[in-house]
N, C-alpha and C positions, 0 to 999 in steps of 0.2 A: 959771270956773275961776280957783283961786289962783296966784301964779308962784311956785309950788311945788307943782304937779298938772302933771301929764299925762295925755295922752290915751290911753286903753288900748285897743289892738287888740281887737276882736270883745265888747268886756265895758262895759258902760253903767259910769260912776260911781259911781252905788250900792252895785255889787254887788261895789266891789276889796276890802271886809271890811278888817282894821286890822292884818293884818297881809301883807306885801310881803319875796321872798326878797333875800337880803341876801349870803349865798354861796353854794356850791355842790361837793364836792369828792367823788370818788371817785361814787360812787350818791345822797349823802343834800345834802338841799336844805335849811339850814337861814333861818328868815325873822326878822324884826325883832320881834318878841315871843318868840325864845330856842327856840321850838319847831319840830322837824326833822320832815323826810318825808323815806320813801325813793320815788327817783323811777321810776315805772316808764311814761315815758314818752320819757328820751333827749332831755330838753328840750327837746320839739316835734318827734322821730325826728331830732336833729339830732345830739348826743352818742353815737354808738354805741361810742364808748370809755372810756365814763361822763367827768366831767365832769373838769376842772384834769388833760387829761394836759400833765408834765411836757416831754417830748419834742416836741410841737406849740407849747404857748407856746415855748419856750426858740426854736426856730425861729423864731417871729412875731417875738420880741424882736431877734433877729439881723439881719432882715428891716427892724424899724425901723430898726435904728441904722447899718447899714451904705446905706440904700436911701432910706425914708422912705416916696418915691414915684418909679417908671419906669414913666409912661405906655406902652402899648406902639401906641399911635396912630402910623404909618409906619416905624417900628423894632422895636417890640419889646424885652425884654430877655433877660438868662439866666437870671434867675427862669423867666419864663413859656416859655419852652422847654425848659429843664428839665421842669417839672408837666406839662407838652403830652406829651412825653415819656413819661412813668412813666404817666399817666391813658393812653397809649392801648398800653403795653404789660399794664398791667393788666385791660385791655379784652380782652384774646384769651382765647376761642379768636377771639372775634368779631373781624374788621379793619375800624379805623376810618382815615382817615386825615388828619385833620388835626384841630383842638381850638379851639374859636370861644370865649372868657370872656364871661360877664356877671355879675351879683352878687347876682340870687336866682333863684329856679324860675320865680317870676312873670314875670321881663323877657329870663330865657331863650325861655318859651312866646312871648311876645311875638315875637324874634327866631324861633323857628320859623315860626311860621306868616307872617312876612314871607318871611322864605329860603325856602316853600315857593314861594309866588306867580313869587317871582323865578322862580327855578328854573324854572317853565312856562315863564315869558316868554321865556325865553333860548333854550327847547329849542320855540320858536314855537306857544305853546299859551296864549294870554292868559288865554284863557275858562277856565282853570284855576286857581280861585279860593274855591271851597268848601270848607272843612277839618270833617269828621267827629269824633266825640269822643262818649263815651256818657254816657247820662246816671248822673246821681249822678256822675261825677265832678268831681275839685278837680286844679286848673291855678294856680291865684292869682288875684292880685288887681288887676294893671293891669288897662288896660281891654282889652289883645287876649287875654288869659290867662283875665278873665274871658268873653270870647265864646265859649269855646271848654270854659270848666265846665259840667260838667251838672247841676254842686249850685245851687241858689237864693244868692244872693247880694246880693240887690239890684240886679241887671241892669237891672230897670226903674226901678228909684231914678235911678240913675245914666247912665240911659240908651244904655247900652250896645249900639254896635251888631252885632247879629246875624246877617245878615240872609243872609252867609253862611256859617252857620255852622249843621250840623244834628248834632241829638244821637241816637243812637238806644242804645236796652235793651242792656248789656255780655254779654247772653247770648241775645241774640234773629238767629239768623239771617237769618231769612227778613228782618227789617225791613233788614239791612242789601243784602240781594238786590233790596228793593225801592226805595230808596235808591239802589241801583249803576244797577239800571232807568233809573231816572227824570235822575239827575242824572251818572249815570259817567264823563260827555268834559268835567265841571265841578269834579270832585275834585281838589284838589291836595297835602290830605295826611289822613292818619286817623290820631290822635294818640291812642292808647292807656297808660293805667297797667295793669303787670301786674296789678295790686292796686288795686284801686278807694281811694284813701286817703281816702277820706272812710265808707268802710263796710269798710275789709280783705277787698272781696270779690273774689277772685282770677277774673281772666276767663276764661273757659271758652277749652280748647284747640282746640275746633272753631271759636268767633269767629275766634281766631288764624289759623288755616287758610284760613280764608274773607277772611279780611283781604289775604291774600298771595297767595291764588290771582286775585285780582280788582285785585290788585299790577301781577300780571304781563300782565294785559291792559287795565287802561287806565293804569296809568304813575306813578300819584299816590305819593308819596314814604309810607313806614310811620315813626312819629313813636314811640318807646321813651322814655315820661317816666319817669322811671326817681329821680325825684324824692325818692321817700319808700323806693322799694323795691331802689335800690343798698347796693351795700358788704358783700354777706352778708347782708341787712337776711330774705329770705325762703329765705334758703339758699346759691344760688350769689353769686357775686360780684356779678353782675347777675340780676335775675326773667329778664330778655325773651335771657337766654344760653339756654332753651330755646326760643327762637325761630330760624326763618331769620333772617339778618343785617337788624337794619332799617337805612334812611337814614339816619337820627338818633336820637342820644339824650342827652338830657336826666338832669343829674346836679347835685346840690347838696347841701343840711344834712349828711349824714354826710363830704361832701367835705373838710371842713375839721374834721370833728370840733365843728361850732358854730361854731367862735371866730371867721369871718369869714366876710363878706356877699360870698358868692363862688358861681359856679355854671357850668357848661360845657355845648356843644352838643357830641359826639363826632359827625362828620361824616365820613360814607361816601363811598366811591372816587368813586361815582356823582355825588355832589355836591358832592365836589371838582373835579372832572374839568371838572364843566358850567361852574361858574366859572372857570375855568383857562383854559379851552380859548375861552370870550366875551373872556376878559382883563374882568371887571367885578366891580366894587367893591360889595362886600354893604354898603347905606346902615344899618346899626346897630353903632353904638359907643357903652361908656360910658367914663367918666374913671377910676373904680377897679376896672373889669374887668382881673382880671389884676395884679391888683398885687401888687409885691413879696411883704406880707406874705399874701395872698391862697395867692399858689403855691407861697412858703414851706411853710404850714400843709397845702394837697395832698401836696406830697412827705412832710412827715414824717409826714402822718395815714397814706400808703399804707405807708411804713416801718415806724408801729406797728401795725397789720393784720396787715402778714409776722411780724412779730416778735413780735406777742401773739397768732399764730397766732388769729387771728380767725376761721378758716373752721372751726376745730375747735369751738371756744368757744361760735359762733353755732347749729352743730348741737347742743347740747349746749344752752342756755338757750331753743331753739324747741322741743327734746321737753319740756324742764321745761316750759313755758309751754302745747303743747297738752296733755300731763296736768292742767297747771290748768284749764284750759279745758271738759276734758272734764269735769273734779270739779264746776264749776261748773253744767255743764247737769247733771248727777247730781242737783243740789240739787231739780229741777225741770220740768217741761215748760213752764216760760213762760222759764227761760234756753234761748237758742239761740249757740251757736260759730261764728263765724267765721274765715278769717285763711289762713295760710303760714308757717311758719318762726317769729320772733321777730316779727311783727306778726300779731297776732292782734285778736279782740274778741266782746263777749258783748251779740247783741241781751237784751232785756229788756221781757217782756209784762204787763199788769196783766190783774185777775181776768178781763176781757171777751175776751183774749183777744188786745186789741191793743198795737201798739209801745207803750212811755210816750214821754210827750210830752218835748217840751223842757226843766221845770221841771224834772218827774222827775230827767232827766237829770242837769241840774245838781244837783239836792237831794243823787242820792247818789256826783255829782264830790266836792262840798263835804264829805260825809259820810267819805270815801276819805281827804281831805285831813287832817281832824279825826282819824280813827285813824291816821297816818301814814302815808300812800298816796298820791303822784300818779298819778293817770290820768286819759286824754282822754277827753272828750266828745264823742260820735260820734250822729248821726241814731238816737236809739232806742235804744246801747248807750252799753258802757263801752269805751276801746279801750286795749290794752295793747300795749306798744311799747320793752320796757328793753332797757339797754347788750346788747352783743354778748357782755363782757365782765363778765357780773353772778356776783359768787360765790356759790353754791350755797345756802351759809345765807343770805346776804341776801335771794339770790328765794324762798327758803322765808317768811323774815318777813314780805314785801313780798304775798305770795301769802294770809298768815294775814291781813293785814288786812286785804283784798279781799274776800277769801272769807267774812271775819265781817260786811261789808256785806252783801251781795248775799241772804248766807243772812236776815239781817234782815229784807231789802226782801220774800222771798217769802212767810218768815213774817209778812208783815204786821205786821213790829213799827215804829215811827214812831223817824225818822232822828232 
């Protein structure tokens, strides 16, 4: 590599193509060869108030210049109590009670699954060290985030260990009965996405059920990643607000609106209480957890939500998007619908019958891109994922160039 390359996340060298995004404003993404797409992806589910809101930078900016940086290691500042603040009144009906920072999804999972172990130790249950999670699902990419994904990843690459760490089917009861059997006085957390985000496939409400009934008799703490499917993202404020209260949950990308490498554990009475009450010190800190410009950009992201009535807007671009959805499998019996709300997605079968492969996939990412369309590439599908706040003709457009792929790909016509 030249010193002026980098290294791209998830995408070999080859394949970054010549041209590379350059801005970003409102919905549309425009890149260094002059050519725009509208994005319907939220910039990785991260943007759910489309991209350059004014009211969040202008806040970060303030953040800089008045702050910089206030560690909040043995102090704390008024930033980060402030955001502590507003994230757990925004939290209700659910009650959380206190608000732990870190600065992605990945090294929050991380701190979960360490605060679950403690948590045993404290409440004298060592042997309480197994953390549950289903497969196909996505946690990230350190190395305790990755033990606990159920998507492939290169775990064995990387050597990631596992060992306690089991995955079972996000709609399979019985495995999780047999599971509870075998290992139940060994469980210390089951860490569920309402929304599977690596397939948008929403976890059955009897899982959930079963999750909490077996809660209650052997102890293990219920883990809300809530990662990809906060903020309104599938409807309510949070997915897992149709849930009993879990222990934890896990929030980030649309927390800050993108703009920063920020993410929070919302932590329940119960596990507040437990460390309170030992008087002991949770061993995970990071240096820009919590930082100024970090919880700046919380508060005013939750500010323009209220203010850009986001819960209206959100109900209002997920019926658009499952009618697209639905137009889509219309095309065909090899499209299939998945999803909730404003995440959705569209598996995609070839003549035999089965998934398309990986190339597929990307052939007709790249194809989406070309008529002006971002969308994610998902196990098999396409995944759609735009602002909260997308105005009506632009999801119309954004939807016309989607729909001109896919209808392509059935007919057999060559991307």
């Amino acid at each position: 590599m030249g010193s002026g390359d980098y290294f791209e996340f998830y995408l070999p060298s080859k394949d970054w193509g010549n041209a590379e995004a350059v801005t970003a404003r409102g919905n549309t993404v425009t890149f260094s060869d002059g050519s725009e797409a509208l994005c319907g992806i939220s910039g990785l589910w991260n943007a759910s108030l489309g991209y350059g809101n004014l009211a969040v930078a202008e806040a970060i900016n303030h953040a800089n210049l008045h702050a910089a940086t206030l560690p909040i290691f043995r102090r704390g500042s008024a930033y980060s109590r402030e955001a502590a603040a507003r994230l757990l009144e925004f939290a209700r009906p659910h009650e959380y009670a206190s608000v732990f920072y870190s600065t992605s999804g990945s090294s929050a999972l991380d701190a979960v699954v360490k605060l679950s172990r403690q948590f045993h130790d404290i409440a004298g249950n060592p042997k309480r060290r197994r953390v549950i999670s289903f497969t196909g699902s996505y946690h990230g990419v350190t190395m305790g985030a990755m033990a606990v994904t159920g998507s492939y990843l290169f775990q064995d690459v990387y050597q990631v260990d596992q060992r306690l760490n089991i995955k079972i089917p996000y709609d399979d009861v019985n495995a999780l009965e047999i599971v509870m059997k075998r290992f139940g006085p060994e469980v210390a957390a089951v860490i569920m996405e309402p929304v599977l985000g690596s397939g948008t496939l929403p976890v059955p409400q009897e899982i959930v059920d079963a999750v909490y009934a077996f809660r209650e008799s052997e102890g293990f703490l219920v883990v809300a990643d809530e990662v990809a499917t906060g903020f309104h993202r599938t409807g309510p404020k949070f997915a897992s607000h149709l849930w009993p209260q879990p222990d934890v949950m896990v929030v980030s990308k649309a927390l800050t609106n993108g703009t920063c490498a920020a993410s929070a554990l919302l932590l329940g009475r119960r596990v507040v209480d437990s460390f309170d009450q030992a008087q002991q010190v949770f061993w995970h800190g990071e240096t820009q957890a919590g930082s100024p410009q970090s919880c700046a950009a919380i508060v005013a992201t939750l500010d323009e939500i209220e203010r850009l009535d986001i819960e209206e807007s959100a109900a209002r671009v997920g019926k658009k998007l499952a009618e697209f959805v639905s137009t889509l499998e219309g095309l065909s019996p090899r499209v299939k619908g998945f999803g909730l709300g404003a995440f959705r997605a569209v598996q995609l079968f070839d003549g035999a019958g089965e998934l398309i492969g990986t190339d597929k996939v990307f052939e007709l990412v790249g194809e989406c891109r070309r008529r002006g369309a971002i969308v994610q590439p998902s196990p098999g599908a396409l995944q759609f994922v735009p602002a909260l706040n997308y105005p009506d003709e632009e999801l119309d457009v954004l939807f016309s160039r989607i729909h001109s792929v896919v209808e392509d790909y059935v007919a057999g016509k060559p991307a």
